[in-house]
C-alpha positions in Angstrom: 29.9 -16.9 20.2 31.1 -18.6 17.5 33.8 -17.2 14.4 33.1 -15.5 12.0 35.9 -17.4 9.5 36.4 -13.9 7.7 33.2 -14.6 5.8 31.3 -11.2 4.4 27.7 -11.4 5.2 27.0 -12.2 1.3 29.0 -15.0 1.4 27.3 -16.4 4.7 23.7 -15.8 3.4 24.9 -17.5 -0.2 26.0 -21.1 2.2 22.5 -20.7 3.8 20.9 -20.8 0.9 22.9 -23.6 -0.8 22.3 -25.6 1.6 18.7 -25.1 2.6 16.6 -23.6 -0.8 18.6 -25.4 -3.3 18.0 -29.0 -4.1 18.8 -28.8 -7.7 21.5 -26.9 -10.2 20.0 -23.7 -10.5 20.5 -24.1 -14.2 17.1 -26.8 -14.4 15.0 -23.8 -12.9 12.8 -23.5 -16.0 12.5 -19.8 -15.7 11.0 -19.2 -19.5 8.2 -21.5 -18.3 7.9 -19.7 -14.8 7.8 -16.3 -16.8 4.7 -17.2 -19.0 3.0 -18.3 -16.4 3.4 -15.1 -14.4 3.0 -12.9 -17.8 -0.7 -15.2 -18.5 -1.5 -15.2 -15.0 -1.3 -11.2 -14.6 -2.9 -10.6 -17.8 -5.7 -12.6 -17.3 -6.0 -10.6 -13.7 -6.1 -7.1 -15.7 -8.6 -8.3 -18.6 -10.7 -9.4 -15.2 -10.4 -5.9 -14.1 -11.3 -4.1 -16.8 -13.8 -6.8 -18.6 -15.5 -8.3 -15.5 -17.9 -6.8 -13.2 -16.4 -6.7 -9.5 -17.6 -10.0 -8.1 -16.3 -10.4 -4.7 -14.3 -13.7 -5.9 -12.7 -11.5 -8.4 -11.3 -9.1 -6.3 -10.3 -11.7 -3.8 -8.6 -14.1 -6.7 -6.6 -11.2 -8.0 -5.6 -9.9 -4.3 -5.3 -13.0 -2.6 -4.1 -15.2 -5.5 -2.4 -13.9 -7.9 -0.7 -10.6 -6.2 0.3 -13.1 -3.1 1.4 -15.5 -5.1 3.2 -13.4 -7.1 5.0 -11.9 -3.9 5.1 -15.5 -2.8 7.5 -16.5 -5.9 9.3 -13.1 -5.9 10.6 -13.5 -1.9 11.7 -17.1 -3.2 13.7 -15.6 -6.4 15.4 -13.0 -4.1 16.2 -15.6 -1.2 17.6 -17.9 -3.8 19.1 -15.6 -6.5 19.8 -12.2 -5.2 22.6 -12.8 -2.9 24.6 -15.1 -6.1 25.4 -11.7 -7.7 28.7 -10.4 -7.2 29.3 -6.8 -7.5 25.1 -6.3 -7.5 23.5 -3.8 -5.6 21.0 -1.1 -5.4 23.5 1.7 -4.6 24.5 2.7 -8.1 23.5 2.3 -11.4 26.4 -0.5 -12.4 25.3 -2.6 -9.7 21.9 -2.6 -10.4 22.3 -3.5 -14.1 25.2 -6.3 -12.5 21.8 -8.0 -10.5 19.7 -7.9 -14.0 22.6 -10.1 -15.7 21.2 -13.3 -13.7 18.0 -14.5 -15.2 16.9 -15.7 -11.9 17.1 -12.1 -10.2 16.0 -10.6 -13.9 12.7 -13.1 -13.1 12.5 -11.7 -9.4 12.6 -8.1 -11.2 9.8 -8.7 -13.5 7.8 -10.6 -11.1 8.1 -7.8 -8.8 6.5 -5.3 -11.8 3.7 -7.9 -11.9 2.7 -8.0 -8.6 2.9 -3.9 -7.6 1.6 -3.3 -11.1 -1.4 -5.6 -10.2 -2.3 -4.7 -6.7 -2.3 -0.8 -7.9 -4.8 -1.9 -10.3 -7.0 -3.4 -8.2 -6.8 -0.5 -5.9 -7.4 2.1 -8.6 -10.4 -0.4 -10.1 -11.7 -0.5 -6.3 -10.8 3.0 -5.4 -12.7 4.1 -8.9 -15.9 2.1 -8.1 -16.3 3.8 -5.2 -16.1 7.5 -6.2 -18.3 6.4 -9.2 -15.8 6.6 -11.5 -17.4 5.4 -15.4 -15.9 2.2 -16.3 -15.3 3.3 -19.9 -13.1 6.4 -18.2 -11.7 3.3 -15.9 -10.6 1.0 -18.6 -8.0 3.0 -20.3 -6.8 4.2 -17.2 -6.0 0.6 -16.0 -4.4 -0.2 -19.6 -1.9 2.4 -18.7 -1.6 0.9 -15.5 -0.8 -2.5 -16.8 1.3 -1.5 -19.5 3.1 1.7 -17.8 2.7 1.4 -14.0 3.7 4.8 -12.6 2.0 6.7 -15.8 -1.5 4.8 -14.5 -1.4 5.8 -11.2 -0.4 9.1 -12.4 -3.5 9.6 -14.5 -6.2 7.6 -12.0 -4.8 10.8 -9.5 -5.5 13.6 -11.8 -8.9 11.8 -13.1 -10.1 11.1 -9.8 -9.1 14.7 -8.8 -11.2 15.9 -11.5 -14.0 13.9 -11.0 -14.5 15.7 -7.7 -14.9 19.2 -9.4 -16.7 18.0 -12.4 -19.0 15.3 -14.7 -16.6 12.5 -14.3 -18.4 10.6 -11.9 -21.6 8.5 -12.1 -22.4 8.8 -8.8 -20.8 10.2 -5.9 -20.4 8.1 -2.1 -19.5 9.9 1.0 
């Protein structure tokens, strides 16, 4: 067993990472390019969801793809960034903001929006498909899901629990 030098767990996992993800000065990571390529990258994922029909490809693209991509890049942003922060956390409301100061763990936040945001909206687009949900009543409901997560998911519940007990649907699947 070896010592422990007095090192907190942060400041082990911070050495780790210095020395095994970090090749360059993490002030050449060229996050404003990294975040429009995420933001068009999504976008184009939700106009395929509410534009396209359902090819196969396009579900796989989006799922496979993009969402593992995107959860992909965010694991890296969290191994590389999140354990930089001092005084950041999850356990109160002045940590949290202290982890948004870094633009690398900001990135990781946003990222992670993308990616959750996006796989709910494939599952409400595939989930809607097969209760026969219209895709004019789908589209706005995946608008609101791109633009306001929770809110979509919110409304694709109460839709699709109206759609059992009324017109909603086109056609029903057992």
């Amino acid at each position: 067993m070896t010592p422990d030098n007095g090192l907190t767990l942060s400041t082990k996992v911070r050495i780790v990472v210095d020395t095994v993800y970090v090749k360059q000065p993490l002030s050449l990571m060229p996050f404003a390019a990294i975040f429009s390529a995420v933001n068009s990258a999504a976008l184009l994922c939700w106009l395929a969801l509410v534009l396209l029909p359902r090819w196969p490809a396009v579900r796989i693209t989006i799922q496979f793809v993009v969402v593992a991509g995107l959860c992909t890049l965010y694991a890296v942003l969290i191994a590389v960034y999140f354990f930089r922060v001092e005084g950041g956390g999850f356990f109160s409301l002045p940590a949290v903001q202290k982890l948004f100061e870094s633009p690398g763990v900001a990135l990781a936040g946003w990222v992670h929006y993308l990616a959750f945001d996006l796989f709910v909206g494939l599952w409400i687009a595939m989930r809607s498909d097969a209760v026969g949900l219209s895709r004019w009543l789908q589209a706005p409901i995946l608008v609101t899901t791109f633009m306001f997560g929770p809110i979509g998911l919110l409304l694709f519940a109460a839709v699709e629990r109206a759609g059992r007990l009324s017109f909603l649907t086109v056609r029903r699947t057992q």
